[in-house]
N, C-alpha and C positions, 0 to 999 in steps of 0.2 A: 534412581532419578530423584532429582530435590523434591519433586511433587509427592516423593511417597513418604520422605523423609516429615515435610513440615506440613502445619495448620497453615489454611491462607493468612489466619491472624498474627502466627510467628512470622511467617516468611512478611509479612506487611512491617510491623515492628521492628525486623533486623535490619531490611532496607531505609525504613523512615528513620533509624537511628545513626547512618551511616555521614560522616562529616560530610558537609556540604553546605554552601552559600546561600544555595537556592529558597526561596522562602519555603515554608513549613507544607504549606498545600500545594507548589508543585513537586516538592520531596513526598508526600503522599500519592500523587500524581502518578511520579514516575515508581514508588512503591507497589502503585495496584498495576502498572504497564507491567512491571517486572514478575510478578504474581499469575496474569496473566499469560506475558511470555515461556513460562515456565510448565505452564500446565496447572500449577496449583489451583488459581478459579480457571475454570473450564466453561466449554463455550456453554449458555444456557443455563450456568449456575447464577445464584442470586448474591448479592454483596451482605454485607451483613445490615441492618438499618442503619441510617444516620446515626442517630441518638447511641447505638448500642458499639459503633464504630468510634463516634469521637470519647464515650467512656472508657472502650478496651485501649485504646491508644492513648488517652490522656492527652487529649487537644479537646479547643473546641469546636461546636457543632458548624460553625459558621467557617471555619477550615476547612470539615469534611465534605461539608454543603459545596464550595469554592472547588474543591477538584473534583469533584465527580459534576459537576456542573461543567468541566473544561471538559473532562473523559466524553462527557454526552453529548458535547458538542462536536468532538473529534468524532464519535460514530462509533467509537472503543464500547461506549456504556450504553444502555437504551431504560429507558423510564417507563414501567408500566402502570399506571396510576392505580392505587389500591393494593398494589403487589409489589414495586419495590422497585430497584436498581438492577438489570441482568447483564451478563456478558452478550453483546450483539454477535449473534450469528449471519443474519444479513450485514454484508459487506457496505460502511456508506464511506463514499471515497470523497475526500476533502477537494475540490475542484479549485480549489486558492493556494492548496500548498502541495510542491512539488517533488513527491516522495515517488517512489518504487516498490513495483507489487511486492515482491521481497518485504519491503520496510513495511506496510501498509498490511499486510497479513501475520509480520511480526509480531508487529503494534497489538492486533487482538488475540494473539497468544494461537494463532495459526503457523503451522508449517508449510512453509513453498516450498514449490520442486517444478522444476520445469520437464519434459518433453520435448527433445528437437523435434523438428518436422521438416527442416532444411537447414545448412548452414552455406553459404559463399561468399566468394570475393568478386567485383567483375566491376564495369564500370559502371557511371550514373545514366539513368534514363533519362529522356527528353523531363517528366512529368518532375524526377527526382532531382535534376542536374536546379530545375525552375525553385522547388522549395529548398531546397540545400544553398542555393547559390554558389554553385559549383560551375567551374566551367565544364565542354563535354570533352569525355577521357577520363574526368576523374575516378581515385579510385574508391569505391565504397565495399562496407561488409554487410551482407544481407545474414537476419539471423528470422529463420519464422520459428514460432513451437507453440506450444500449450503449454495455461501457465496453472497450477494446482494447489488447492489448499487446503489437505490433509486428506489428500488423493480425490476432491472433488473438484473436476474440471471447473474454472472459475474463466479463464481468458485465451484467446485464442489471436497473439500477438505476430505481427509483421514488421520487423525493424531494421532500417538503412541507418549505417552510421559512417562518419566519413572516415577511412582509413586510418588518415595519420592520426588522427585521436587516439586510439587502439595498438598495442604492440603487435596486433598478432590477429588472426581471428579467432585463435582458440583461447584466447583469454577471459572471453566471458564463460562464465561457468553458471552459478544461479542467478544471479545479478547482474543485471547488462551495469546497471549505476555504481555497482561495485568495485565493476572493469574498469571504468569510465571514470571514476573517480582517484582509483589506484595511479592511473595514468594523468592525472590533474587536468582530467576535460571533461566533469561530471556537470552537466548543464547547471544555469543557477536561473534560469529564467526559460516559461515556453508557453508557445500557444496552441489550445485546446480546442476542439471541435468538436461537441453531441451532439450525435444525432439517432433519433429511435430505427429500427427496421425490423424487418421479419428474416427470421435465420433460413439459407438457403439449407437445401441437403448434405452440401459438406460442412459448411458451418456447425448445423445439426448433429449430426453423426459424430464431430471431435467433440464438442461440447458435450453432448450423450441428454439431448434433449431433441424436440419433435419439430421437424419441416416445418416453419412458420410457424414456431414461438416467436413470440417479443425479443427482439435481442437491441441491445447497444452498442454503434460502434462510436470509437474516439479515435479522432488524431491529433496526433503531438507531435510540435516542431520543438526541439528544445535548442538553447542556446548558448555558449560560452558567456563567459563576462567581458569579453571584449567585442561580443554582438556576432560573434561566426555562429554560423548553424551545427549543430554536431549531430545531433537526429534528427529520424524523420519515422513518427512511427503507428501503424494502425491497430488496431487492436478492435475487438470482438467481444461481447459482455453478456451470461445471459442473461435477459432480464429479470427473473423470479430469484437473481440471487446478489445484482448489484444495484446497489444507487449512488447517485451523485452528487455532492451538495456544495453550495458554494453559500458564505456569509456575501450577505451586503448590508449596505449602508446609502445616506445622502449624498455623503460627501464626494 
């Protein structure tokens, strides 16, 4: 594996050296994603300092300062004051930008795998036909499962999608957005729903957590670019392992 081959500090310098456009601190950016993706920092390891980053790399501090200020905002980084920069092991999920557990466990250098728990085909329900805006008859793919991040239960997902989006239903494999996207009907717009609750006894039990913990559930309508609906989806969270975050502003 790369990770046993390189220092994170190689593996950061071969990627920050690699042509590209991009300015210098998100080419470091995407150098420490990569790093992380890879296994080489691992979850709970520590970055190296500012100061002792922008000397081994030869930029400066106000570079290094600028992307790991973007990293810890995305939830990839977390700042411990007195102690440094770490790899986040608590999952914080961007609630503004619309990525996929896949993508988003990538991101922090996590492995996904999914767990069926069901798959089918059948038509839309009264509740489904209303948010999809589908008429009734249509036809939809139901996919439920468990979603995992380096074999710890992390989501406990429920997803309707409308058929003709899809070749197939076996087309999704670990990435519904993957599917979705292959097929040129990967949403580019949706709307989100938190809300806290207490996990029943099956929720419990797949999660591998206790009757009435803290859990979170989300739904998501996501959308074509031309405004159709193409999912419709619930999902399950447990709380001691995700959070949510969304930037605002005035404007």
């Amino acid at each position: 594996m790369e990770s046993d081959q390189m220092t994170p500090l190689v593996h950061i310098r071969q990627h920050l050296n690699e042509t590209s456009n991009l300015p210098l601190y998100q080419r470091l950016q995407r150098a420490l994603r990569s790093s992380i993706e890879h296994h080489v920092l691992k979850p709970e390891d520590a970055l190296p300092a500012e100061r002792q980053l922008a000397a081994d790399l030869e930029i400066s501090r106000i570079t290094v300062r600028k992307a790991i200020d973007g990293l810890v905002a995305e939830g990839v980084l977390v700042r411990r004051p007195g102690s440094g920069n770490f790899i986040n092991t608590r999952i914080e999920k961007n609630f503004s930008k619309l990525t996929s557990f896949s993508e988003d466990m990538k991101a922090r250098g996590r492995t996904p795998r999914s767990v069926w728990l069901k798959r089918s085909e059948g038509t839309v329900t009264p509740d489904e036909a209303m948010r999809l805006r589908l008429s009734p008859g249509s036809k939809v793919y139901r996919f439920n499962r468990m979603r995992y991040a380096d074999d710890v239960p992390m989501c406990l997902e429920y997803a309707t999608i409308v058929a003709s989006c899809l070749p197939s239903l076996d087309a999704v494999d670990i990435s519904m957005y993957d599917a979705l996207e292959k097929a040129g009907n990967r949403p580019v717009r949706a709307l989100q729903r938190l809300s806290a609750l207490l996990l029943n006894a099956e929720q419990a039990m797949l999660l591998q957590a206790k009757e009435g913990d803290a859990g979170l559930a989300v739904e998501r309508l996501g959308f074509l670019r031309d405004g159709r609906a193409v999912e419709f989806c619930r999902s399950y969270f447990r709380g001691d392992m995700y959070d949510f975050v969304a930037e605002l502003n005035a404007s």
